[in-house]
Structure formats: structure tokens, C-alpha cells
C-alpha positions as CSV (number, residue, x, y, z in Angstrom):
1,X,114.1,72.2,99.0
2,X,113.6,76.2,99.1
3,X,114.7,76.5,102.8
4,X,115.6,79.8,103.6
5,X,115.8,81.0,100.4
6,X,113.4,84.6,100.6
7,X,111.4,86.4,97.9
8,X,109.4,86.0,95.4
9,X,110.1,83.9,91.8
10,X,108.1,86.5,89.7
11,X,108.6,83.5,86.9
12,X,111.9,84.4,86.1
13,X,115.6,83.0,86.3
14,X,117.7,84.2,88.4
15,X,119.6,86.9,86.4
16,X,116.8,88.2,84.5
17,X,115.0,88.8,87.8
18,X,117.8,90.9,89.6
19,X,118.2,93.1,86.2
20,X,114.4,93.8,86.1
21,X,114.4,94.8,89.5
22,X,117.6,96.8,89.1
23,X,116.1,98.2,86.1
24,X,112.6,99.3,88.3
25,X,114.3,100.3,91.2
26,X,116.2,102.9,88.6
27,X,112.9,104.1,87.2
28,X,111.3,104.2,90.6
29,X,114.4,106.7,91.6
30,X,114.6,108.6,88.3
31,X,110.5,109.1,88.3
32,X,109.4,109.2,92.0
33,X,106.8,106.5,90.5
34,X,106.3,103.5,88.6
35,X,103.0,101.1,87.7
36,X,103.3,97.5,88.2
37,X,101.6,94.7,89.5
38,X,101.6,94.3,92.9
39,X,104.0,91.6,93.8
40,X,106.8,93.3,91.8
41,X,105.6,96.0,94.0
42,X,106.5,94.6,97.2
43,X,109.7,92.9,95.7
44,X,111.3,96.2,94.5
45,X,109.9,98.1,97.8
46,X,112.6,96.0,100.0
47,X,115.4,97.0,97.4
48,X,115.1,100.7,96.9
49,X,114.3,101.2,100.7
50,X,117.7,99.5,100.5
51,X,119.4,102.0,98.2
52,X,117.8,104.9,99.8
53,X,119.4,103.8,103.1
54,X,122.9,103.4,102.0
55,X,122.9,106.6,99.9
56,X,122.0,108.2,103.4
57,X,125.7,107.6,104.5
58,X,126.9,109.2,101.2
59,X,130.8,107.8,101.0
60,X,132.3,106.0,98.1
61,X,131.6,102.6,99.2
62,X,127.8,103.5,99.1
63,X,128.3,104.7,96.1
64,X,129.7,101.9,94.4
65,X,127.1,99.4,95.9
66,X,124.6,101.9,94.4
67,X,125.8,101.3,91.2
68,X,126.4,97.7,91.1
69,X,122.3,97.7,92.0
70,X,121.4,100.9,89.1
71,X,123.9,100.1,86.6
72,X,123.5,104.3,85.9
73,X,125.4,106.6,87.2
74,X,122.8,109.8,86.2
75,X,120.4,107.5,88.3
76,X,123.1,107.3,91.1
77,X,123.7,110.8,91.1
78,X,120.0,111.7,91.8
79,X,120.0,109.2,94.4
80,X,122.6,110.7,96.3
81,X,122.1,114.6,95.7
82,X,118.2,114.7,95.6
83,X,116.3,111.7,97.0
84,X,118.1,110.7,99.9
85,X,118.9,114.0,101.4
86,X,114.9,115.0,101.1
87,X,114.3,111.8,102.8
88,X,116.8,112.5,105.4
89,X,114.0,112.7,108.1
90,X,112.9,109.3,107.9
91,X,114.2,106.5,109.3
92,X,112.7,104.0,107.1
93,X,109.8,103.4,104.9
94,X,110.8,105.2,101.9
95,X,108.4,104.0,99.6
96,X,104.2,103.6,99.9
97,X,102.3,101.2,97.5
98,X,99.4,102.5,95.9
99,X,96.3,99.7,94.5
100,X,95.0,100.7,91.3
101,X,92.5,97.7,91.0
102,X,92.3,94.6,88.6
103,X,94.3,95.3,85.0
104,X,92.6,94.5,82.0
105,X,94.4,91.9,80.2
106,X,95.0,89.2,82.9
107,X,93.4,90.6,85.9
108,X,96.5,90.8,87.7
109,X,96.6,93.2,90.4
110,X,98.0,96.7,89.1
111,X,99.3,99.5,91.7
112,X,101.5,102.5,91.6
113,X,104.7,102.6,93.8
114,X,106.1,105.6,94.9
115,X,108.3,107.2,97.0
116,X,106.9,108.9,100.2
117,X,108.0,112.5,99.0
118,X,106.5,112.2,95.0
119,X,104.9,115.3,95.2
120,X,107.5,117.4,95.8
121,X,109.7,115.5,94.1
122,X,107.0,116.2,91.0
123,X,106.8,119.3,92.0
124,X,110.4,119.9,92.0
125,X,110.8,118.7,88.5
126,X,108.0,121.0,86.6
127,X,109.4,124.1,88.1
């Protein structure tokens, strides 16, 4: 019986769903956005609003839970000294989920999801 047991399957085990989500999560951090379909979307929302929440208290506990999630210490870096002090502001809701309409192949729902602040962050990276 699946009694209390939360989220989503995605058809994976359990290990190779928590290093794909680890592994978006990073990309979603590194890149300000990623595409996916939309129920990785809203798995991977709960997790980097998550991060971005403990990087906010900045002390080396956070940090080491950051990295047990990232498994990247570049990608914990920019966590700590770029995204979560521009997101300082903000209580919550760190990330917005985009639809992009039907994909192609499958017909499986495709969006973008992004962090709130992906244009300056985009911004801030071309200059």
C-alpha cells in the first residue's frame, strides 16, 4: 500500500529518480532554465525551492546538505553566492513553470522551468 508515501514515480527506481532530479535541479541552478515535461517539472520545482531556501541561511550545514542534493560543488558555489542572495526578497516560490505545448514524439506535455529572476540572471551572464 502507497500510504503516505508523496510524489511522483516518473517510472523510475528509486535511486535513479533522486540522481535525475539532483542532476535537473543542478542544471536548473547552473542555467536559470531547463525543458522538460511537465511532471518532472513540478517534481524538481519542490526540490530546488528547497535548495534555494537553505542556501538563504548560508552556514556550513546548508552547505553540506546542498551538496549531498548537487553532487557539484561549482553548482553549490553559484547557489550560495549568486542565486540565493538575488532571491533574497522572496519568501518563497523561487521557480515559475512555463507550458510549451504538446512535444512531438510522444505527445507528452513539454514546458520550460525557470527560476523567477532568469532574466537577469541571463542577463548577468552575457555581460
Amino acid at each position: 500500500m502507497r500510504h503516505a508515501k508523496r510524489g511522483r514515480k516518473l517510472g523510475r527506481d528509486h535511486q535513479h529518480r533522486k540522481a535525475m532530479l539532483g542532476t535537473m535541479a543542478a542544471q536548473i541552478i547552473q542555467h536559470g532554465r531547463i525543458k522538460t515535461t511537465e511532471q518532472k517539472a513540478k517534481e524538481v520545482r519542490s526540490l530546488v525551492d528547497k535548495l534555494v531556501t537553505t542556501a538563504k541561511k548560508d552556514d556550513l550545514h546548508a552547505r553540506r546538505q546542498a551538496v549531498k542534493v548537487l553532487k557539484d560543488k561549482t553548482v553549490v558555489r553559484h547557489l550560495f553566492e549568486e542565486v540565493a542572495p538575488s532571491l533574497d526578497d522572496r519568501d518563497s516560490g523561487y521557480t515559475r513553470i512555463l507550458k510549451l505545448g504538446q512535444r512531438p514524439g510522444d505527445g507528452a506535455s513539454s514546458v520550460y522551468i525557470q527560476l523567477v529572476n532568469y532574466d537577469a540572471v541571463a542577463a548577468a551572464e552575457s555581460a
